[in-house]
N, C-alpha and C positions, 0 to 999 in steps of 0.2 A: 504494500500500500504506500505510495506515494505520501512524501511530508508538503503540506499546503501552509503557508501563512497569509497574515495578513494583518493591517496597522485600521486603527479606527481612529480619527482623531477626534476628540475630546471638543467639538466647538458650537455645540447644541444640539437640537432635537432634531428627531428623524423624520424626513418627509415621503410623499409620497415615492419621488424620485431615487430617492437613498434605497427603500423598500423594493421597490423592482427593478431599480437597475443594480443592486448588489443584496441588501438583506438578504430576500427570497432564495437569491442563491448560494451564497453562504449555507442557510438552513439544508437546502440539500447536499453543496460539498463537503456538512460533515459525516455526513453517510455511507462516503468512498473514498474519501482520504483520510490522511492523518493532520485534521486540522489544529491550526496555534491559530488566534485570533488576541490580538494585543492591543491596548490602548494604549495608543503614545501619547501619554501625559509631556513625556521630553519633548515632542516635537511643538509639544504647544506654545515652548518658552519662548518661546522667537516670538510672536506677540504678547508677552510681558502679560498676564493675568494676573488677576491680585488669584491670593491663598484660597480663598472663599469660593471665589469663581472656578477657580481649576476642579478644587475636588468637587464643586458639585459637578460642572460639567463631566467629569472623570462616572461621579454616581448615577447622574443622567444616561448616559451610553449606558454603562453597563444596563441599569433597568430597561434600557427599549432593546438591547440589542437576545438580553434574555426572552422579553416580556415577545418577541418576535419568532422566539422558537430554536434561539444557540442553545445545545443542551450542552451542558458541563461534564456530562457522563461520556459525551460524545466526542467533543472537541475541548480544547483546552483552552478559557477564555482568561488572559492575566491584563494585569496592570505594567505596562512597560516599565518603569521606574520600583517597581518591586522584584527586578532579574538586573543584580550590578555588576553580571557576566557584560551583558548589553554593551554598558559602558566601559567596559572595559578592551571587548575586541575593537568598538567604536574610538578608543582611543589608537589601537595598534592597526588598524586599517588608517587614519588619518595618518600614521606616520607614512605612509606609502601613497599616498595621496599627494596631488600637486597641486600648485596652485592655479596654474592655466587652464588645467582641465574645470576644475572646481568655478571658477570666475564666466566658463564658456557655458556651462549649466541656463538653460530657456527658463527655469521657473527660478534661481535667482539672478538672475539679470531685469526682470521681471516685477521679482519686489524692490529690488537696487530703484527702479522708475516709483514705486507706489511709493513705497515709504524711505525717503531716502536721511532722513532722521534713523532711521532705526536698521544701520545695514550691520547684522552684528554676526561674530565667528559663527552662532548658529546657523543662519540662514545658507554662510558658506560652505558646513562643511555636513548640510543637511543631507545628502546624498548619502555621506560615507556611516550617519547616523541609522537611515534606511537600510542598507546593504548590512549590518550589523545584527539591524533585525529580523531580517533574513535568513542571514547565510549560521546567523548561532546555531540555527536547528536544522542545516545545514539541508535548505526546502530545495525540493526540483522543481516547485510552480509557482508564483506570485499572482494574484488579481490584479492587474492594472487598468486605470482608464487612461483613454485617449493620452492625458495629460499629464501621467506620468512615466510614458514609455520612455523619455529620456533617462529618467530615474532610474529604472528598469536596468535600461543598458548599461548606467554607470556602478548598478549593483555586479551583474555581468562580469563588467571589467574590473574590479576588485576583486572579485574572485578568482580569475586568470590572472591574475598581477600576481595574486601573495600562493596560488598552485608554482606558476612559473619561477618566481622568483626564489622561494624554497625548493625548487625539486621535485614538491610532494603533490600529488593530483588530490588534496584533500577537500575542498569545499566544489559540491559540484554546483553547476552554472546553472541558475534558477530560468526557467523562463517563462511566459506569460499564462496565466490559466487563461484558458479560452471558455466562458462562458457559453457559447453559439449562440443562436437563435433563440436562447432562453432570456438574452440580458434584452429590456425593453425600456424605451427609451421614454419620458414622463416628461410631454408638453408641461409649460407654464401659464400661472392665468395672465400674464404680459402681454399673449398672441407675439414673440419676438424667439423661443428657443426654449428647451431645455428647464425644467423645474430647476429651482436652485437658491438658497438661501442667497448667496452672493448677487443677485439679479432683485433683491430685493425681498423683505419680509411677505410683501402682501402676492408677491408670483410664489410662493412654497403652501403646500396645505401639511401640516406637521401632522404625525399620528397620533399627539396626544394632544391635539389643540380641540376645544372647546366648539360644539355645535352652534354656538352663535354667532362665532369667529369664522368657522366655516362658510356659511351661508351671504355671511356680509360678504367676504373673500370674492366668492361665485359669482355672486352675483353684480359686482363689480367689475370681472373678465373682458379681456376685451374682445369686442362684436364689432361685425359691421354693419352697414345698412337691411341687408338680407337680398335675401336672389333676386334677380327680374327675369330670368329666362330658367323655364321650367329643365332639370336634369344638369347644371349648368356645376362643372368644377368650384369645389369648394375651396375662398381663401384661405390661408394659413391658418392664421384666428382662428375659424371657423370650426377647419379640421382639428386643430388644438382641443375643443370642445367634444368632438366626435370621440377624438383618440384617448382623451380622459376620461371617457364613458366606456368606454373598449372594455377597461381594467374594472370598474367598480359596477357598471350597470347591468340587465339582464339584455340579452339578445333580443326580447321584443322590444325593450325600450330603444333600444337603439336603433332596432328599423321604424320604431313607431316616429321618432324624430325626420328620420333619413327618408322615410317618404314626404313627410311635413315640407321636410328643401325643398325635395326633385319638383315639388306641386308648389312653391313659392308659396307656402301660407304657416312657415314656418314661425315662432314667435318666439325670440330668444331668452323672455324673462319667464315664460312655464319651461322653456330647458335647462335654464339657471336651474331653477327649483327643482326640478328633479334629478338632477345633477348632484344638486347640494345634499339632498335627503339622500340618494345611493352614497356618496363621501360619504355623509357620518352614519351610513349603518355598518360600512365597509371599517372603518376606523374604530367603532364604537369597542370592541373586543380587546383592541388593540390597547385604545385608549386607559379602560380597566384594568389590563392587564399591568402597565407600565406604572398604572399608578399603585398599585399593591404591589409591585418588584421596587419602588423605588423607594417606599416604605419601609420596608421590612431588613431592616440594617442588620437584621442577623442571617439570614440567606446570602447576603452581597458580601459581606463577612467570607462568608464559608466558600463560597463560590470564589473569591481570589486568592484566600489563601490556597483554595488546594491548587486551580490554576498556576498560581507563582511557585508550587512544590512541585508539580508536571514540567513547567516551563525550566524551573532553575536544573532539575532535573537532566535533561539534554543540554541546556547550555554550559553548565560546570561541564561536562564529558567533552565539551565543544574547545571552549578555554583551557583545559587541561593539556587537549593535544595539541592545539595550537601554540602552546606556550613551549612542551617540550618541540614540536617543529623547528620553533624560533632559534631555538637556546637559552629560554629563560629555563635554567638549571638547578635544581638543592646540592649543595656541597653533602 
């Protein structure tokens, strides 16, 4: 069985979008692989959160990404900064790291333009932070989106650096889990791309957000005029609406709309509405659930400690030979 990892960051609640373009799948890759799933509280530092903020964000994830169906029995779910293996290969891979390469990095060159107050070693040598927590449990497949493949590669090449450079063919080359035709792609209510907190609060529908937040949300979506020529391709907008019904509506309801177009007598504030009411029955489960995991500080308790006993577990046996490789030696 194949070793799978994979990094959650710690920066709020799970939306639609997080749900089926990875949760979902997650929930099934721990049923064929040997999954590690980690929260990287470390990667969060690079935008400075106060104490308060990290651990609840840190308590948050873990409740949705339980309350979503990661079983512990099954997969191994830790807290990055509870495995100080982590940091410690993440130091001996930096030494073998450059700075040319590290500075050529798309996503920090990236934040260098966004926040250029705040360009600090983390950001730089975030890659080689990544690849650490990886390669500790020494995975053959990583989840990546789109926009992390460069990250990918530079985990890759860390890997081949310190095999080659020691001699020793010891960390193999991770490379991309391929999700297929299962990862689905979660319009936003912007009508502009892609669900996503960064695109703004009111384009994300969260799973633990509140039926009346929902609704306002929806119903707010952006529309256009509606059809004048009956059967007539739908705009972007439009299909955004359709395709957001796809995932949470029944199949009548969605033709009962889709003839409404083709016949121009569509009316976009009863498809709001039924829209809004499929979300939070869709959610509602979800909703409960996350909120009694987020609760119950003695389950989350027990669920990271033993994760961080699984996790330390392979990573000591990781750091142990990597260290004799090196030559770090006991007299």
């Amino acid at each position: 069985m194949e070793t799978v990892v994979s990094g959650i960051r710690p920066t709020g609640n799970l939306h639609l979008g997080n749900y089926f373009g990875a949760v979902k799948n997650f929930v099934k890759m721990q049923e064929n692989s040997n999954s590690y799933f980690f929260i990287a509280d470390y990667h969060s530092l690079t935008t400075h959160p106060t104490p308060a903020n990290l651990h609840d964000n840190v308590r948050t994830v873990l409740a949705e990404y339980l309350a979503c169906g990661i079983d512990p029995e099954k997969a191994c779910i830790y807290v990055q900064s509870d495995i100080p293996e982590v940091t410690e290969l993440y130091l001996l891979l930096n030494m073998n790291a450059y700075l040319g390469e590290l500075e050529r990095v798309t996503s920090f060159k990236d934040k260098v333009r966004q926040q250029p107050d705040n360009v600090n070693a983390g950001l730089l040598t975030y890659p080689t932070l990544m690849a650490a927590d990886v390669i500790i449990h020494k995975a053959a497949k990583v989840p990546v989106g789109k926009d992390q493949e460069q990250n990918l590669e530079m985990m890759r090449t860390f890997a081949r650096r310190f095999n080659r450079m020691y001699k020793n063919d010891y960390f193999p080359i991770p490379q991309a889990y391929n999700f297929g035709e299962s990862l689905v792609k979660i319009p936003g209510l912007d009508g502009s791309g892609k669900m996503g907190k960064s695109e703004g609060e009111g384009n994300a529908i969260f799973l633990a957000e509140d039926p009346k937040s929902i609704r306002k949300k929806i119903m707010r979506a952006v529309t256009d005029s509606g059809p004048t020529e009956a059967n007539q391709e739908k705009p972007i907008v439009i299909q955004n609406l359709f395709d957001l019904m796809k995932v949470v509506s029944t199949a009548d309801t969605i033709s009962h709309f889709d003839a409404l177009w083709n016949s121009c007598d569509i009316r976009y504030g009863d498809m709001k509405k039924q829209l809004a009411e499929d979300v939070i029955n869709f959610t509602n489960p979800y909703r409960e659930r996350i909120k009694d995991m987020y609760e119950n500080t003695e389950y989350l308790s027990k669920v990271t400690r033993l994760g961080a006993e699984k996790a330390r577990e392979s990573a000591a046996q990781t750091i142990k030979d990597v260290r004799e490789i090196m030559g770090f030696r006991k007299f």
